[in-house]
C-alpha positions as CSV (number, residue, x, y, z in Angstrom):
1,X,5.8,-13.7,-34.9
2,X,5.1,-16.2,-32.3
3,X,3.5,-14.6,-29.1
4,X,4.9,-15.8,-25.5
5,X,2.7,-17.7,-23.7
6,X,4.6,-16.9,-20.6
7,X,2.0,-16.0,-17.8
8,X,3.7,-13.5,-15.2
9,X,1.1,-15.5,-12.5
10,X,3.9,-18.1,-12.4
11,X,6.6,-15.6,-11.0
12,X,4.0,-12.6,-9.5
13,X,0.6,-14.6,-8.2
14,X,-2.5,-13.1,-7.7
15,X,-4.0,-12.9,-4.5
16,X,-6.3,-15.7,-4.6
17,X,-9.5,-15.3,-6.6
18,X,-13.2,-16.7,-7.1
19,X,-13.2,-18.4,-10.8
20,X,-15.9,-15.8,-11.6
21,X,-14.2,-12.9,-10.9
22,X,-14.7,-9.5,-13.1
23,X,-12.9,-8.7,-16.0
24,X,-12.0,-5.3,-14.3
25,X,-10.9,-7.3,-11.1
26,X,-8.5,-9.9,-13.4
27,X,-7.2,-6.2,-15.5
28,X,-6.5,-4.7,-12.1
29,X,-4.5,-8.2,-10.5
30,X,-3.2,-8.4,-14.1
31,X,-1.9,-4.8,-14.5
32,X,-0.1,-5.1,-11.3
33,X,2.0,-8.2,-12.1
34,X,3.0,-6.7,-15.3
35,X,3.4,-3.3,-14.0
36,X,5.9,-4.7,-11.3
37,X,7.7,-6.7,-13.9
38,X,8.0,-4.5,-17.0
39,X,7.9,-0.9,-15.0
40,X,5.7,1.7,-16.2
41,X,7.2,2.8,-19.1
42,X,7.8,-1.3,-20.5
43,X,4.4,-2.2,-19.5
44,X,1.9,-2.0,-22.3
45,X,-2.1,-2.2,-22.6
46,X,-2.1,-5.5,-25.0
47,X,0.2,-7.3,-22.9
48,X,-2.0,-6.1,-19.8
49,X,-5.1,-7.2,-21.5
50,X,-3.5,-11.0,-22.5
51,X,-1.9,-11.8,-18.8
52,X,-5.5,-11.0,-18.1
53,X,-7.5,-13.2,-20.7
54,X,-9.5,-10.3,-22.1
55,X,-9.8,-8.4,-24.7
56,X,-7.6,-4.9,-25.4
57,X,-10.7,-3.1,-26.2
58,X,-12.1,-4.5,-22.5
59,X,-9.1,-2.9,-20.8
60,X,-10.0,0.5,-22.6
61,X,-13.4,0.5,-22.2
62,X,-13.5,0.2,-18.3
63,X,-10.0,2.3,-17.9
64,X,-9.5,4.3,-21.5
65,X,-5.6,4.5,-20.8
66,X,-3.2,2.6,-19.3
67,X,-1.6,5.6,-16.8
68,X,-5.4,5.1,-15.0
69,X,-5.1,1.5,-14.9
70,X,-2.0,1.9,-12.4
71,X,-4.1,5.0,-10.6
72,X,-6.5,2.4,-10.4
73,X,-4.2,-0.9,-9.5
74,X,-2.9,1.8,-6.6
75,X,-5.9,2.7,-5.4
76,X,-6.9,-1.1,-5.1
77,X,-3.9,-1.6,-2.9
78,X,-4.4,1.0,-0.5
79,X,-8.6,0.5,-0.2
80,X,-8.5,-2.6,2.2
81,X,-6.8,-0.4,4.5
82,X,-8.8,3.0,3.8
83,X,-11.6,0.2,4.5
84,X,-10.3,-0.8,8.1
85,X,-9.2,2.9,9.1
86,X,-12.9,3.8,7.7
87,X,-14.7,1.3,10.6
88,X,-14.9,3.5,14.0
89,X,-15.6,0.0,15.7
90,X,-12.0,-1.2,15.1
91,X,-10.5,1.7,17.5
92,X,-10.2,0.8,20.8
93,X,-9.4,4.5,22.1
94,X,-6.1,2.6,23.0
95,X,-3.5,4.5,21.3
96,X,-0.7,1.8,21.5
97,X,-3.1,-1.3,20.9
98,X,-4.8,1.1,17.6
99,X,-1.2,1.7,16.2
100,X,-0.5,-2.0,16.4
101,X,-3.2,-3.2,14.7
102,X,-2.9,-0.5,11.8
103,X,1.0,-1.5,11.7
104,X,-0.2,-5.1,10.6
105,X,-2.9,-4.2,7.7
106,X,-0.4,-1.3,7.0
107,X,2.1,-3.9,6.4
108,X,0.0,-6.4,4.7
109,X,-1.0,-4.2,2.1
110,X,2.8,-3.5,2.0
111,X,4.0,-7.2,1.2
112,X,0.8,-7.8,-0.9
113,X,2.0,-5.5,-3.1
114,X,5.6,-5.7,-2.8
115,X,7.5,-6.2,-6.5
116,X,4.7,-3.3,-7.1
117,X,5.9,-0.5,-4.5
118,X,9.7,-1.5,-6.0
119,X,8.9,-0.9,-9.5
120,X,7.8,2.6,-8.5
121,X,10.2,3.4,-5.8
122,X,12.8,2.7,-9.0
123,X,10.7,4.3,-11.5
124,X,10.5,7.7,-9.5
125,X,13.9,8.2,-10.1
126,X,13.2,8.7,-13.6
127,X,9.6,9.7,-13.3
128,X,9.7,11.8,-10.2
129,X,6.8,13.8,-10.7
130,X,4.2,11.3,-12.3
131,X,5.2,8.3,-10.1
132,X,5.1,10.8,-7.0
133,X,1.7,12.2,-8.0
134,X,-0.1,8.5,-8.9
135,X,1.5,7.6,-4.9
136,X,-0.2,10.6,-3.3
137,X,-3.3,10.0,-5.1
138,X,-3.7,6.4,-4.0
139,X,-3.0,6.9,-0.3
140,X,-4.8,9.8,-0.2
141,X,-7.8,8.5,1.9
142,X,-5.9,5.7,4.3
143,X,-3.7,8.8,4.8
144,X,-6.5,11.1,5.7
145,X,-8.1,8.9,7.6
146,X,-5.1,8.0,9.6
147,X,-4.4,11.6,10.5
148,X,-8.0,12.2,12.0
149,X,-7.5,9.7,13.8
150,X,-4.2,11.1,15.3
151,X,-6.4,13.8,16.1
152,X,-9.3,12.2,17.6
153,X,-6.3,11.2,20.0
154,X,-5.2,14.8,20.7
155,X,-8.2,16.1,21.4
156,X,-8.1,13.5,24.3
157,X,-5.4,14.3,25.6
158,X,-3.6,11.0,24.1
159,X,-0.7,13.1,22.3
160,X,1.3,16.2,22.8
161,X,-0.2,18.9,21.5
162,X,3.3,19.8,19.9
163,X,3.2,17.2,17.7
164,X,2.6,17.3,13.7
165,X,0.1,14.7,13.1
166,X,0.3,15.2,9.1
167,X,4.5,14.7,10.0
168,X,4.0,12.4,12.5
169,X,1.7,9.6,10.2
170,X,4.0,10.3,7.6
171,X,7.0,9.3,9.6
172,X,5.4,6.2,11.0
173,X,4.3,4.5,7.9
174,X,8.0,5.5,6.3
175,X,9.6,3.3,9.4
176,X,7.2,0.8,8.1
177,X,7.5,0.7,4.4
178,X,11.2,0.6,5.6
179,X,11.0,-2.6,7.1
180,X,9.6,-3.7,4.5
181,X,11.9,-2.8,1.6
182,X,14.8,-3.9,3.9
183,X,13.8,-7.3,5.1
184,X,14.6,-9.8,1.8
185,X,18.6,-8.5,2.0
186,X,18.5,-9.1,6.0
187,X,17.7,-12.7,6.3
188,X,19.0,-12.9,10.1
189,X,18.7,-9.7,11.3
190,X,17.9,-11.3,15.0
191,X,14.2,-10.7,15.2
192,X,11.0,-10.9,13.0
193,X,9.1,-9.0,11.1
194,X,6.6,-8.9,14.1
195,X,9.0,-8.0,16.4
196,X,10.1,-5.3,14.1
197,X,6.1,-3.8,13.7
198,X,6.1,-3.9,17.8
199,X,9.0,-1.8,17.9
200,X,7.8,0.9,15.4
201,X,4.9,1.0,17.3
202,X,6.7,1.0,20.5
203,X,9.1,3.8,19.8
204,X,6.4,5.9,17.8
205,X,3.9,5.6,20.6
206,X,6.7,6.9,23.3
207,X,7.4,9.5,20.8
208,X,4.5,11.1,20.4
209,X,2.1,10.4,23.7
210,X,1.2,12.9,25.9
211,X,2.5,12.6,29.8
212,X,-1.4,13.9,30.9
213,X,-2.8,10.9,28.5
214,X,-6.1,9.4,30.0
215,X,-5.7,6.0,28.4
């Protein structure tokens, strides 16, 4: 049987890439194109390992199956942004100005890895549990990290102590990942996508500020 030489780079690309990149990085870019075009159940390890140029026992040795291949392609998404939340330096103390700027790489990460987050949005509904569990697990740290610093806020007075921070970072990257899904089937909606982050940000910030704030 002839095998397709059909490369899913042409219709998902990779973010770019240095010619000597790893074989783990090129699984993990790899696994995600194929992932977001065959779902989770079609996607399979050999396929995986060819849209990658490496060999099937590769892909084994450095992930042994291919449900911790996605773990890892998920965790890979989310670790540029655990990465900026991580650097203290990046917060201004200004809650508005902070939320903006994690709006953008929160929304990056979002587009990056758009035909990805679809796939498992639509998977979920068949998977609920596993595709739930391999979400949590990859956004565990930005998510954690974005909480504390909700609460570095609230200790200064920045937000109402009423509020549930856990609740409250929840519901501001779902108005996000919102925008997201919804902007390819709005192509006028009146404003753009920056204008849209603004607003979150706006209307979350109003939401959740303290009137005694000292910013």
């Amino acid at each position: 049987m002839q095998v397709s030489t059909y490369m899913l780079s042409d219709a998902f690309p990779a973010p770019k890439k240095c010619s000597s990149a790893s074989s783990r990085d090129r699984l993990l870019e790899a696994a995600a194109r194929v992932f977001a075009h065959d779902g989770l159940q079609g996607a399979t390890t050999r396929r995986i390992a060819q849209e990658a140029g490496v060999n099937e026992v590769t892909l084994f040795r450095l992930f042994q199956n291919k449900e911790r291949l996605l773990a890892a392609v998920l965790e890979r998404a989310a670790a540029a942004q655990a990465d900026s939340l991580a650097d203290a330096t990046l917060w201004t103390g200004d809650l508005a100005r902070d939320l903006e700027r994690y709006a953008k790489t929160f929304n990056a990460m979002l587009e990056e890895n758009e035909h990805l987050i679809r796939t498992l949005i639509g998977e979920a509904r068949r998977y609920p549990e596993h595709a739930r569990q391999l979400i949590i697990d990859a956004v565990r740290s930005s998510r954690e990290r974005f909480i504390a610093y909700l609460e570095a806020a609230a200790s200064r007075g920045a937000i109402r102590p009423d509020v549930d921070l856990a609740a409250a970072a929840d519901a501001f990257t779902g108005m996000l990942l919102s925008g997201m899904l919804r902007r390819p089937n709005y192509r006028r909606p009146g404003y753009s996508a920056a204008t849209y982050l603004s607003t979150c940000v706006d209307i979350f910030v109003c939401g959740i500020r303290s009137g005694k704030t000292t910013e």
